[in-house]
N, C-alpha and C positions, 0 to 999 in steps of 0.2 A: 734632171736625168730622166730616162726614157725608161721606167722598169719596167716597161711589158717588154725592153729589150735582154733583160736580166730577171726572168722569171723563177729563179732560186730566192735570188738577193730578196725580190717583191716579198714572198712568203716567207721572208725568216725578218724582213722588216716587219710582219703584220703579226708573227705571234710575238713580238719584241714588244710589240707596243699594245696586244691586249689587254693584261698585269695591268699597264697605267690605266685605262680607260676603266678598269673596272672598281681601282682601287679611289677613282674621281666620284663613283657613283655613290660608294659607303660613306666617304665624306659629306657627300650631301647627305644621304638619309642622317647621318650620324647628325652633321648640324639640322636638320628639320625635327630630329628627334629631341634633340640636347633643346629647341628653341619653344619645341612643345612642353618639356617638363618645365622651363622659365616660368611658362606663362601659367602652368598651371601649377606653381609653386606659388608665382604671383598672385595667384587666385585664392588660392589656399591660405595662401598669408593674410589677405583680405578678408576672406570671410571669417579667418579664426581670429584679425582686430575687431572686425567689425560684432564681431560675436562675444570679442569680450570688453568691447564697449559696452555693448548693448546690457552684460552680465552685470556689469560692473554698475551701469548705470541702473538695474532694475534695483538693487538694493535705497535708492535715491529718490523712489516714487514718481513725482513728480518731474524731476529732470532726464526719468528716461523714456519719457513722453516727446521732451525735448529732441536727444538723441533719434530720435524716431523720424526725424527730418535726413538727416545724413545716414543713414540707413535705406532709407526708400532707394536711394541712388543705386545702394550695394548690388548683390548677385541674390538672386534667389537664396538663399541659404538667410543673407540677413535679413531679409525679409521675412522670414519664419522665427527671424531673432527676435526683430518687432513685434511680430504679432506676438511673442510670449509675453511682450510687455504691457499686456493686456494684465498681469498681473499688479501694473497698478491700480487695478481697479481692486483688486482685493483688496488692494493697502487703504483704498478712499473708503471703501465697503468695511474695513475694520474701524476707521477712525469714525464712520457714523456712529457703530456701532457701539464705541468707547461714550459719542457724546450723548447717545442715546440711552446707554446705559447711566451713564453719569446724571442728565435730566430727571430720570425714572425715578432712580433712588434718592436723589433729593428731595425732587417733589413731594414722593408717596411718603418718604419719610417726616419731613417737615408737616407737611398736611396732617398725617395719621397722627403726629405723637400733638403738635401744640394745641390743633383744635379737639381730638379726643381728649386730652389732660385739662385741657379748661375748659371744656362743657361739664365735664365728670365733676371738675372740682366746684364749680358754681352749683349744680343741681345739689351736691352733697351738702355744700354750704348752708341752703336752705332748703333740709327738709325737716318738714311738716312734724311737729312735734303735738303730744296729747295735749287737749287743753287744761286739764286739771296740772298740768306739769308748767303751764307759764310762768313766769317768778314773780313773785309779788302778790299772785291773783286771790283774793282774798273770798269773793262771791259773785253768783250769777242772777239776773236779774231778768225775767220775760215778761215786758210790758203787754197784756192784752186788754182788749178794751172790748167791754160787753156793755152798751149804752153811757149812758153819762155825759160830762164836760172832757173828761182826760182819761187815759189808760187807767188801768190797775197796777202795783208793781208786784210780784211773785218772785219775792229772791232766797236762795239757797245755798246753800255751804257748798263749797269744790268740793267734796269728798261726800254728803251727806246724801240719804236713802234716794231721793228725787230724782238724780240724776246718776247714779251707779246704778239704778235697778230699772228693767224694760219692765212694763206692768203689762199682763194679759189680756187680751178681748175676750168677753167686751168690757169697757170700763162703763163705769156705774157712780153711784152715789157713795160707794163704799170703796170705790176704787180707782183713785183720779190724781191726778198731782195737781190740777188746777181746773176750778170747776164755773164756766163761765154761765148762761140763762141757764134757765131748764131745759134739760139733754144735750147740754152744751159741756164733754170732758176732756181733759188733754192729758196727756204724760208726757213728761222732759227728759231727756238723756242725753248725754255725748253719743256718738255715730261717726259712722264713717260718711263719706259727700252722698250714698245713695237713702242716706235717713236709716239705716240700716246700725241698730245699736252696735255698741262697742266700744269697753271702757276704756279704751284707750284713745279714742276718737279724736282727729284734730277737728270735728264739726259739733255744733248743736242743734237739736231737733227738736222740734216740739209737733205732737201728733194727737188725732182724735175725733172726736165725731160728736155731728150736729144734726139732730132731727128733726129739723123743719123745713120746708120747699116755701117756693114764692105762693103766697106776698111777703112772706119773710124775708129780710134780711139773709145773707151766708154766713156760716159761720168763722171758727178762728181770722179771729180778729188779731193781729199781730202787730203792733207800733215797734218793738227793736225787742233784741235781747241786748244785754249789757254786761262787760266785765266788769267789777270794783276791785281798785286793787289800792294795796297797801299804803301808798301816799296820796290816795282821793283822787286818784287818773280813773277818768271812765273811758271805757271804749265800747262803739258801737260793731254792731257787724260789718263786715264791709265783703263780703262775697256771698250773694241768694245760689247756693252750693245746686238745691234743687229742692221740688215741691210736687205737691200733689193736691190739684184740683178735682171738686165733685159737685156734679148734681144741675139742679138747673137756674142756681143764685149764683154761683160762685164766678171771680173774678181775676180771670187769672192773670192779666195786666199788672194787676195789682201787688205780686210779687215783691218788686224791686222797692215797694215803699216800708218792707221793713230794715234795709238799711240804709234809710235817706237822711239819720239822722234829726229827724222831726218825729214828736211823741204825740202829737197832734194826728196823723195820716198812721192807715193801718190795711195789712192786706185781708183778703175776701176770696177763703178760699171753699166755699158753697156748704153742701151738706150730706149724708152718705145716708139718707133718707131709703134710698132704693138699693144699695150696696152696703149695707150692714156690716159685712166684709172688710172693705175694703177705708182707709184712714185719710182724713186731713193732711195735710203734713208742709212744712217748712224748715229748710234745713239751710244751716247761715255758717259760714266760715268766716274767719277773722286773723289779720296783718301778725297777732301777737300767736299765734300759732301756727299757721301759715307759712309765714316768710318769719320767725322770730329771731333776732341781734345775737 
């Protein structure tokens, strides 16, 4: 039909069918709208599994390390989920720290208590008791030897004036515990290792002075000191503690031959000729006070 021949009808065909055309366009938006919120529910849904995969999996340490794979795929959002799971690294960081802690205290503990408790208890074990206090020990013997074939022996009571009393300088003819040539005098005591009296002394000392220089001979002449005890055991020195050489005879090598157990051989420890002052000396420890059972 010809409606430019029917120019009413044309215009009342054209508002008739406005209504439609315009009620066609809201459907569309309406579906582009309704197909946007889809996706973006789809979206949404996505990232809130993916996110609580990810949650789910962080409690798991190590397997949401794993999850970390099927993640990278996701949206940004899980991707951030990921990276949080960077807190399993606190969880490896705490499990160091459990075995490092656990190492630690082992260690320091075990170390501290078994070798501090048996060093303590061995040095305890053997210490050093007076020599007058050895059991058995009946008398003390200072072999010195001033000319002759053999020593001299000079023996004394544990307990008796000799060796409980330091005697003054200078010793004399009136004042000696053991009087070898002429201006040749000694005195005996227990001491501690630096010859330094002391009745309590796990050492014995023998000290004094000799007035003659070369071509003399040195003086203190010492073969052994000797314990005797109660069932005829002798015992020799067995530690030269320390000494004191003088002058321009003396020998100071010669130490060690007073406890070599030979009464034959004797030390040479000079003369105090130019040091008046100053003493001879030999100072000897022994196994039975020392380290005693």
């Amino acid at each position: 039909m010809d409606f430019r021949l029917f120019p009413s009808l044309s215009a009342a065909l054209l508002l008739a069918l406005a209504p439609i055309a315009g009620c066609s366009g809201d459907d569309s938006s309406s579906d582009s709208a309704t197909a946007t919120a889809s996706a973006t529910a789809t979206a949404t849904a996505t990232a809130t599994a993916t996110a609580s995969v990810t949650a789910t999996d962080s409690d798991s340490g190590t397997e949401s390390g794993t999850s970390s794979t099927s993640g990278t795929d996701a949206t940004t959002g899980s991707t951030t989920a990921v990276t949080s799971d960077s807190t399993s690294t606190g969880d490896t960081t705490g499990s160091t720290s459990d075995t490092t802690g656990e190492s630690t205290g082992d260690t320091t503990g075990d170390t501290t208590d078994d070798t501090t408790g048996d060093t303590t208890g061995d040095t305890t074990g053997v210490a050093p008791i007076p020599v007058h206090e050895i059991p058995g020990l009946e008398s003390i013997t200072f072999w010195e030897r001033s000319g002759g074939d053999a020593p001299t022996a000079y023996t004394f009571e544990v307990l008796g004036s000799e060796l409980t009393v330091a005697l003054p300088d200078p010793l004399t003819d009136q004042s000696h515990d053991i009087k070898g040539v002429t201006t040749e005098f000694y005195d005996v005591y227990y001491s501690d290792i630096d010859g330094v009296f002391d009745l309590n002394g796990s050492y014995l000392t023998i000290a004094g002075s000799f007035g003659k220089t070369l071509p003399s001979g040195g003086g203190l002449n010492l073969a052994e000191i000797s314990l005797q005890y109660a069932n005829d055991k002798v015992e020799y020195g067995s530690y030269v503690a320390s000494f004191n050489a003088l002058g321009d005879n003396a020998v100071p090598d010669s130490a060690p031959l007073s406890i070599d157990g030979d009464l034959q051989t004797h030390t040479t420890m000079g003369n105090n000729f130019l040091e008046p002052n100053m003493r001879l000396r030999v100072t000897l420890g022994f196994e039975s006070s020392l380290m005693p059972q």
